[in-house]
C-alpha positions as CSV (number, residue, x, y, z in Angstrom):
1,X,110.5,76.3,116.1
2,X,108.5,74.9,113.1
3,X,108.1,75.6,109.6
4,X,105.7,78.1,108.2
5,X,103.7,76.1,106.5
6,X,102.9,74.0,109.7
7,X,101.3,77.1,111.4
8,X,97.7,77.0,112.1
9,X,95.2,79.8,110.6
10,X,94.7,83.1,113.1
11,X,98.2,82.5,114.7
12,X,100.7,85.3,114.9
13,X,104.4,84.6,115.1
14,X,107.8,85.5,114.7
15,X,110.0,84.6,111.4
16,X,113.6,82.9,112.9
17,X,115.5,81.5,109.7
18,X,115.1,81.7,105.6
19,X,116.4,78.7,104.0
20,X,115.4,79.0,101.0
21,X,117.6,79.4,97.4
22,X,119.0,82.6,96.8
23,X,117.0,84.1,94.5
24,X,113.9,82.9,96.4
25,X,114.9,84.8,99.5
26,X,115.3,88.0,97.8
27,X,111.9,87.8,96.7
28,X,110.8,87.0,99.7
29,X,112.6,89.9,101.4
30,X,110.9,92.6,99.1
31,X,107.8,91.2,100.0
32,X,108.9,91.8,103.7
33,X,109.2,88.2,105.1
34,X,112.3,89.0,107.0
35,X,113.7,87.6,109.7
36,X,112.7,89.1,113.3
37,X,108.9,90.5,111.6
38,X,105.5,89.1,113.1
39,X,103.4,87.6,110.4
40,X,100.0,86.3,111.1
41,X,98.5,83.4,109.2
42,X,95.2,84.4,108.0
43,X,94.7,80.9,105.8
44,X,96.8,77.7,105.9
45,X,94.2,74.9,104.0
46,X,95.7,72.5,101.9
47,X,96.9,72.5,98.4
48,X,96.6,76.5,98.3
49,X,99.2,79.3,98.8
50,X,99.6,80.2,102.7
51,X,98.1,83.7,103.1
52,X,100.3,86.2,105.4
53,X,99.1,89.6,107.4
54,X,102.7,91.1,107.6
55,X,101.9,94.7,108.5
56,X,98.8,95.9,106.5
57,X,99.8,93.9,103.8
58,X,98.6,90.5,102.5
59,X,100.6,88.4,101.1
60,X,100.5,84.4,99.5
61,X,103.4,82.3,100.0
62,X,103.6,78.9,98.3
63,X,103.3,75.8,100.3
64,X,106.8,75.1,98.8
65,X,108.2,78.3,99.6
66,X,106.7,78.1,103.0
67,X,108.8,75.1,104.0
68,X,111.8,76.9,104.2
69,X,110.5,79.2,106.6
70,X,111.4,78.5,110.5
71,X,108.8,80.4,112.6
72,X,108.3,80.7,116.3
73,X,104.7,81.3,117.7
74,X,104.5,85.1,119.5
């Protein structure tokens, strides 16, 4: 497992653990980053949000946020 923000642009995979501050993971639940759903990584440069394909949504995650996600590769 590694964190989110470590995952390399086109790569799908799975989303294992939250750790994140309450609030935070609540927000990140309505935007759908919940545990068991495929998300692929559609940009990952540095010093700008990480762009998710969760679905046929997009959605930016901070680099911060992003650290407190543990992914697996699918």
């Amino acid at each position: 497992m590694t964190t989110l923000d470590r995952v390399k642009k086109n790569t799908c995979c799975r989303i294992c653990r939250i750790d994140s501050q309450n609030q935070h993971t609540m927000h990140l639940f309505g935007l759908g980053i919940c545990v068991g759903n495929y998300a692929e990584v559609i940009q990952n440069c540095c010093l700008v949000p990480i762009l998710l394909r969760i679905g046929n949504s997009t959605i930016a995650v901070s680099r911060k946020w992003a650290r407190g996600i543990l992914v697996e590769e699918a």
